[in-house]
C-alpha positions in Angstrom: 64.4 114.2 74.3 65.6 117.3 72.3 63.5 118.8 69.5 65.1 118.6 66.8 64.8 121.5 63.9 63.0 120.8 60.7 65.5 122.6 58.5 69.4 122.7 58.8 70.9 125.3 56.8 75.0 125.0 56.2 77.5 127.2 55.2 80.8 126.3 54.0 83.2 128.8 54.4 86.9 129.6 53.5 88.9 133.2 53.8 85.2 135.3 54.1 86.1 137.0 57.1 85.0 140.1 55.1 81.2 138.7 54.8 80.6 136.1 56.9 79.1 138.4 59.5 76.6 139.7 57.0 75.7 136.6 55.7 75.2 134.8 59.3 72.9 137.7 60.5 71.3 137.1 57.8 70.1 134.1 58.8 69.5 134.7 62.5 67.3 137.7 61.5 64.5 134.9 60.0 61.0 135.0 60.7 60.9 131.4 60.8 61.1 130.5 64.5 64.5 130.0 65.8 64.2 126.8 67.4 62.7 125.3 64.1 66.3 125.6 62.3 70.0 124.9 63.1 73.0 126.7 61.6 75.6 124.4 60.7 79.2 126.3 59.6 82.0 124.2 58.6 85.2 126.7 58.3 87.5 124.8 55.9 90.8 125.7 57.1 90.5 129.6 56.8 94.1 131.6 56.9 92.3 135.1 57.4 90.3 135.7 60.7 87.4 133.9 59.5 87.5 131.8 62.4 88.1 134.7 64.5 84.3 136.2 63.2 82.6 133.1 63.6 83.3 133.0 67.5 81.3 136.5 67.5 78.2 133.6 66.7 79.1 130.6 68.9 75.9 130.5 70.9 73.9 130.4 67.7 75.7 128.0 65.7 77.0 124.4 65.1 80.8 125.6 63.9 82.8 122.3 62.8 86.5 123.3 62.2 88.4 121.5 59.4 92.0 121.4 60.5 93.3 120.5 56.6 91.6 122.1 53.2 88.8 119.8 52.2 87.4 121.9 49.2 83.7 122.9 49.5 81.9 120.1 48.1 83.4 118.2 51.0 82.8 120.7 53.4 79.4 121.1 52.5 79.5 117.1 52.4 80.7 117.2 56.4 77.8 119.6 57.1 74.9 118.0 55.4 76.2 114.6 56.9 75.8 116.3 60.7 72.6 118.0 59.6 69.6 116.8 62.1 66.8 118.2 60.1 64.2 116.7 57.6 65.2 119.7 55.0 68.4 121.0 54.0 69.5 124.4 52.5 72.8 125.9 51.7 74.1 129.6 51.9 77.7 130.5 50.9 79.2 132.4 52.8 79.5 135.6 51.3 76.1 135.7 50.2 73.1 136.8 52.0 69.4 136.1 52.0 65.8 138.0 52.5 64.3 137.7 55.8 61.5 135.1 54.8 64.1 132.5 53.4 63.6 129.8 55.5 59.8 130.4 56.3 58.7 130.2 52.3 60.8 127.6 51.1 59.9 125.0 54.2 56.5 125.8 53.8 56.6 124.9 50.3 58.3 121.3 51.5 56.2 121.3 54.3 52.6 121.5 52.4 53.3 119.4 49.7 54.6 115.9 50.7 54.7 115.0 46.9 57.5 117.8 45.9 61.2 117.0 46.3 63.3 120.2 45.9 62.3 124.1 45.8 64.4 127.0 44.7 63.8 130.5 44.7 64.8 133.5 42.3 67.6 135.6 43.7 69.4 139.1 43.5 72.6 139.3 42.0 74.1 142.4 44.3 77.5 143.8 43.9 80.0 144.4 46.7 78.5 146.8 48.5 74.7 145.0 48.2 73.2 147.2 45.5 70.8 145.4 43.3 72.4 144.7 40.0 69.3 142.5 38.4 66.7 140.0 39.5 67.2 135.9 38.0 65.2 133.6 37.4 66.2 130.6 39.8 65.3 128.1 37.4 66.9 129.8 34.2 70.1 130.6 35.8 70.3 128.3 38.7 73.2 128.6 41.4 74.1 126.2 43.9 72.7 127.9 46.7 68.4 128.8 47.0 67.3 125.1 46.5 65.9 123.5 50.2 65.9 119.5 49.6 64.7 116.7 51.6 68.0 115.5 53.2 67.0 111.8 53.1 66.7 112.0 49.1 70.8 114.2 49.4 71.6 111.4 51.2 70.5 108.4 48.7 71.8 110.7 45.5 75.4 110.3 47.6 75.6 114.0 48.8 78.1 116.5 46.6 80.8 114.6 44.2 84.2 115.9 45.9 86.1 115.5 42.8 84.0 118.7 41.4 86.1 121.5 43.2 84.0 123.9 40.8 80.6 123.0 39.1 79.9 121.0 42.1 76.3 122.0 42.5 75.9 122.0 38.2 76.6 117.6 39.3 74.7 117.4 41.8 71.8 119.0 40.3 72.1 117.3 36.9 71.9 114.0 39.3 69.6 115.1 41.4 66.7 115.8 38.3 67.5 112.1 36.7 64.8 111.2 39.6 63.3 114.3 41.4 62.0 117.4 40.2 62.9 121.1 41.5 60.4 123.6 41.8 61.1 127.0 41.6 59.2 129.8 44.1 59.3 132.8 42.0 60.3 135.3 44.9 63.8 136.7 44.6 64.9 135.1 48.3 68.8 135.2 47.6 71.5 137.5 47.6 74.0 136.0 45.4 77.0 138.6 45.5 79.7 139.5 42.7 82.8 140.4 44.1 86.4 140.1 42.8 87.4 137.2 45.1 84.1 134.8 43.7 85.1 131.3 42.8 83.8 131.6 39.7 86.7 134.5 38.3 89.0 131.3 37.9 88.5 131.0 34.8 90.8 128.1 34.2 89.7 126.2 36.8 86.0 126.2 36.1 86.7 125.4 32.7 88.3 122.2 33.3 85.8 120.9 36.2 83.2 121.9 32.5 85.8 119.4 30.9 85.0 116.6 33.4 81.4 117.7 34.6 80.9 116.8 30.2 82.9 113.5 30.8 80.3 112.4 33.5 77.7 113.4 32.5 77.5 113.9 28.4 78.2 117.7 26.9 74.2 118.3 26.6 73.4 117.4 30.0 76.5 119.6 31.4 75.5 122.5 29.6 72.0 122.8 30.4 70.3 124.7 32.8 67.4 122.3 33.3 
């Protein structure tokens, strides 16, 4: 019987051929042992040479190809869904992350049986990785940093894929109704600002606001709890 890893980390990626590199040896320079966590990369239809970059990583990671656009919640939804480990994390994939990622935020899970979510603080780094400020994980939560318990992803009904922005903003507004996330204050993440983020389409993540406050009521959309 294989062993299978205790955390599965996936990355959903579109047009990063620019950072993907970084971000995977990122991952694979860990000091949690290798054979205790999978890399799962779900390449949503990239037109650059995205693809291209990941094949420089094929004997270190689970690549699933999507031959049509899926959007990243259901891209991310497709990795978690092939996931074999008890915990799941997610990286994007121009972003980047400390060394001891994996090791602190499993051990957290790992230790306290009672605890259903931990997130870390992060960095928010320009383009070219210098430190703009530290965040709070908790006060100014992203979509990436949190490690969950797959089994309690799987029961919330993994990532709404009508959320094409805000996606993480409902699942974690869902996710909190019943568990709790607990925040490790270590800056473990490199979220990166560059002109190409998601987040610069202004229109776009202004309407997905529009519906996440139609789901979900305009307090609960707007708050960072």
């Amino acid at each position: 019987m294989s062993h299978l890893p205790t955390v599965s980390l996936v990355i959903a990626v579109r047009n990063q051929e620019k950072y993907i590199g970084r971000c995977i040896r990122s991952i694979l320079n860990q000091t949690y042992p290798r054979q205790e966590y999978e890399v799962i990369v779900v390449n949503d239809a990239s037109t650059d040479r995205t693809g291209y970059a990941l094949e420089l990583f094929e004997n270190e990671i689970r690549l699933i190809t999507n031959p049509e656009r899926k959007g990243l919640p259901g891209s991310l939804n497709i990795g978690i869904k092939s996931a074999r480990g008890r915990f799941v994390v997610r990286i994007d994939g121009d972003d980047y992350v400390h060394a001891e990622y994996l090791n602190v935020l499993s051990m957290h899970l790992t230790m306290n049986p009672a605890m259903d979510a931990v997130s870390c603080d992060y960095h928010l780094v320009g383009d070219n990785e210098q430190v703009i400020e530290r965040v709070n994980g908790a006060e100014r939560p992203i979509g990436c940093g949190i490690m969950f318990r797959i089994d309690q992803l799987v029961e919330l009904g993994l990532y709404d894929e009508q959320f094409l922005s805000h996606e993480d903003r409902d699942l974690r507004i869902r996710f909190l109704e019943t568990h709790q996330i607990h925040r490790v204050a270590l800056p473990l993440y490199r979220y990166r600002r560059h002109d190409e983020n998601m987040t610069n389409d202004h229109g776009a993540m202004h309407g997905y606001l529009k519906d996440l406050e139609a789901k979900h009521g305009i307090e609960k959309a707007n708050s960072n709890a």
